[in-house]
N, C-alpha and C positions, 0 to 999 in steps of 0.2 A: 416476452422474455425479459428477466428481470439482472441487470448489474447489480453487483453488489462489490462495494470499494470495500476493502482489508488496509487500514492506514495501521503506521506504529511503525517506531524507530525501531532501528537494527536489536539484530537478536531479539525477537520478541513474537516470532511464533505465528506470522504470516501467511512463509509459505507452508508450513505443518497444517496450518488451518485451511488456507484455499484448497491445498493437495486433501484432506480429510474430507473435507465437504464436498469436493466436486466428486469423488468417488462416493461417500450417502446418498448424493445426490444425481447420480449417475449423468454427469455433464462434465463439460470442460473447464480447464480453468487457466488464467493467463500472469505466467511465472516473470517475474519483475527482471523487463529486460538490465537495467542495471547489472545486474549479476553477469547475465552474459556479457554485457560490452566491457566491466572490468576484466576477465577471466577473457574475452577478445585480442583485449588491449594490452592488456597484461601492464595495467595503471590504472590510476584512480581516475575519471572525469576532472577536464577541465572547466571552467567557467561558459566558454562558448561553446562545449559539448550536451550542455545541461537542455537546452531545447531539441535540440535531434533524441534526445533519450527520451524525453516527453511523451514529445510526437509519435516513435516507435511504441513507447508504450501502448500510448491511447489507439493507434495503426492497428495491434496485435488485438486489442480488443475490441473493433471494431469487425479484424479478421474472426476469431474464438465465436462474437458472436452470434456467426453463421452455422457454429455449430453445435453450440448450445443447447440445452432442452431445456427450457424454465427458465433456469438460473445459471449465470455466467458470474463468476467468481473469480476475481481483479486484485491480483497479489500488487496495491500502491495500486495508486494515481498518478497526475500530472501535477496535482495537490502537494504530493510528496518531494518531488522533485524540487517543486516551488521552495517549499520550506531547507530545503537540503541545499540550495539558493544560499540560501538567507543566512542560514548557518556557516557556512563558507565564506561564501563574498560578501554579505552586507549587504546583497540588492537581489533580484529579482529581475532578468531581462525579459522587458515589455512582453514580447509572442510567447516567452511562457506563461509570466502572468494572464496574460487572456487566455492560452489553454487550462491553464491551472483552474479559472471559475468557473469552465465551464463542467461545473462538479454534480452531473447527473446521474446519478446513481438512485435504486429504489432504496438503498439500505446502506449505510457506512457504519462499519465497524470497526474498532479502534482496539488492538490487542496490545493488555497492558506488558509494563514491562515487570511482572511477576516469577520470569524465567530465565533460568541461568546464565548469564551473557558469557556468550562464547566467542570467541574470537574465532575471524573468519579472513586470512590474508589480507589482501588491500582494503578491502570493504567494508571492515568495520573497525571503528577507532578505540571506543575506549565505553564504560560503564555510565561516566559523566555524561559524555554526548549524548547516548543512549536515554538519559534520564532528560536531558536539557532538550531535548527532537520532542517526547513522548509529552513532553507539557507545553512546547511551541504547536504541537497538532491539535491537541483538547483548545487551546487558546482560541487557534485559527480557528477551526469547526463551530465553534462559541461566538465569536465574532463575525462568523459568517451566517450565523442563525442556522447551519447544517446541523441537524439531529444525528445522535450517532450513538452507539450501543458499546458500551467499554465491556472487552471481553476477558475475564480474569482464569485466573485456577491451571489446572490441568490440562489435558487437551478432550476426554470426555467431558469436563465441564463448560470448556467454552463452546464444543458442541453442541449440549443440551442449549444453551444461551439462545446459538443462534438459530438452533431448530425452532425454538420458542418463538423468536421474533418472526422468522421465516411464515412459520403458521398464521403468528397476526397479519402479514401483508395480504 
């Protein structure tokens, strides 16, 4: 069974993309706890919230993939979180950074930001961020020597994309 990480700043076609493909693909796929715990919480994450989000995250996909078939499709990482860190507070605390590298995935795919930003209650800010996340991730994935597939267009387009690479694994 194969992870495959879906990174990219807000509004930028994620979950459209995990939710499309795990249905082509007829598997599961693990919706970025983030959303629930704002829409929980009814706020935004605080600084020392940022590692328990992680963790659930990476928890939920570790749960998804027992049920999996092939491919398990990972709406963010722990990766994301990191960066979302960094963008807020200026730092990065320690246990998530070491969750954050630990960035095993067969496949990471990076959906641009080509698509309409929409505004989404607490959870997403503005166009700027949006732009300023999506070039902090290509940096990081760059500097971490992670390979990764930037997914553009439509959402038939960025389907074929990934089907394509899907098939080279």
């Amino acid at each position: 069974m194969k992870r495959i990480a879906i990174l990219g700043a807000e509004s930028s076609g994620k979950s459209t993309l995990c939710e499309a493909l795990a249905r082509r693909y007829r598997t599961v796929w693990v919706p970025e706890y983030l959303r629930e715990f704002v829409d929980t919480m009814g706020r935004v994450p605080f600084e020392d919230d940022q590692f328990g989000i992680a963790r659930t995250q990476r928890a939920r996909e570790d749960a998804a993939a027992l049920q999996a078939r092939d491919v398990l499709f990972c709406d963010t990482t722990p990766l994301m979180t990191a960066l979302y860190s960094r963008v807020y507070w200026g730092r990065v605390d320690d246990r998530l950074a070491e969750l954050a590298r630990s960035h095993d995935y067969a496949l990471t795919l990076v959906t641009a930001t080509d698509t309409p930003w929409m505004p989404d209650g607490l959870q997403r800010e503005s166009e700027e961020v949006r732009d300023l996340v999506h070039r902090m991730v290509l940096a990081e994935l760059q500097e971490r020597g992670i390979p990764y597939l930037l997914v553009q267009g439509d959402l038939p387009q960025r389907l074929r994309r990934v089907e394509e690479a899907l098939a080279a694994l």
